[in-house]
N, C-alpha and C positions, 0 to 999 in steps of 0.2 A: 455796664452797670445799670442802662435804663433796655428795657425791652416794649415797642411799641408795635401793639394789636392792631392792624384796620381789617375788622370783622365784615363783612356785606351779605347781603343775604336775610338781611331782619328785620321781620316789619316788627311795629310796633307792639305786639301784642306777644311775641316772644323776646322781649326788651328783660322783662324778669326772670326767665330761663337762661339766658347768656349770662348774666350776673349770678343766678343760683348754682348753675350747673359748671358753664365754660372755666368762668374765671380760677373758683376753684381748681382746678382739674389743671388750667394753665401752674397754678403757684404751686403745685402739688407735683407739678415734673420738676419744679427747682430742684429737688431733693434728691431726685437721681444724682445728681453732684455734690460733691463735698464741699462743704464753704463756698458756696454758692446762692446768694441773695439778688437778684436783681430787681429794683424796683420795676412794675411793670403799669402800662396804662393799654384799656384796652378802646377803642374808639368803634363803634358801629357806624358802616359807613351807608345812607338809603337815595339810591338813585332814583328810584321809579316813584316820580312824588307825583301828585296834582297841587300842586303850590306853583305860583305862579308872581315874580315881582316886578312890577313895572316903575318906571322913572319918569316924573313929568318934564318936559323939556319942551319948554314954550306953552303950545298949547296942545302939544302931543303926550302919547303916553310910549313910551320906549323900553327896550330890555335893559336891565342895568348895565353897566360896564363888568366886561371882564375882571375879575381880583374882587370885585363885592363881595362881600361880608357882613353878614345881617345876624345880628348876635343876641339882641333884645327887641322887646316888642313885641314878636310874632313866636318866639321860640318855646322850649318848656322849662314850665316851673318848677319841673322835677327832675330833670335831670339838664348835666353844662353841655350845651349844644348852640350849632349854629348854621348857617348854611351858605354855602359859597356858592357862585355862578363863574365857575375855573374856565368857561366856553363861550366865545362867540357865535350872538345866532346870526346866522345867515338871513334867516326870515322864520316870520314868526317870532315868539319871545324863547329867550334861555330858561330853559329845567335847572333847578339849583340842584346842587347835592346837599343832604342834610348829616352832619356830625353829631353823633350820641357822645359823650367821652364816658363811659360805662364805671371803670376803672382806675383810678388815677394815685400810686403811692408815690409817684415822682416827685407830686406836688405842681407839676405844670401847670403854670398859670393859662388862659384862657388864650392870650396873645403867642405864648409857643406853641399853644394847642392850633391854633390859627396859623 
């Protein structure tokens, strides 16, 4: 009944294309099937970021913990996103990955979307 997108491959600047073009084009194969609705959400997913988030821990500056989740504050105002650090760094700090949710008829709140 729910069908979940993780798109990669998008930078910003084709954020309005995926949404004008893709999404379409996805709800419009529903239809090859008879009585066939499934809510769909589609999520962009951008690895290759220069973001960068550090922890202060004493009087250091550190990579966040594994499972972080940075939701507000730094994110956009225009579309539900957020950005996770799913990786331990060895050295050096953690790349987060950043989540667009492009698409959402689920209705998935932000914390399933997480």
């Amino acid at each position: 009944m729910k069908i979940v997108v993780y798109r990669d491959g998008v930078s910003d600047s084709q954020l309005d294309t995926v949404l004008k073009y893709e999404v379409p084009q996805l709800q419009k194969s529903f239809h090859a099937f008879q009585n066939y609705q499934p809510s769909l959400v589609v999520i962009v997913v951008q690895k290759q970021l220069s973001t960068n988030f550090y922890c202060l821990t004493g009087e250091e500056l550190v990579s966040p913990p594994l499972g972080t989740v940075i939701d507000h504050g730094v994110t956009s105002s225009g579309w539900q996103d957020f950005f996770l650090l799913a990786h331990h760094s060895r050295q050096g700090c953690s790349i987060p990955t950043r989540y667009i949710c492009m698409w959402n008829t689920a209705n998935l709140s932000s914390e399933h979307l997480q």
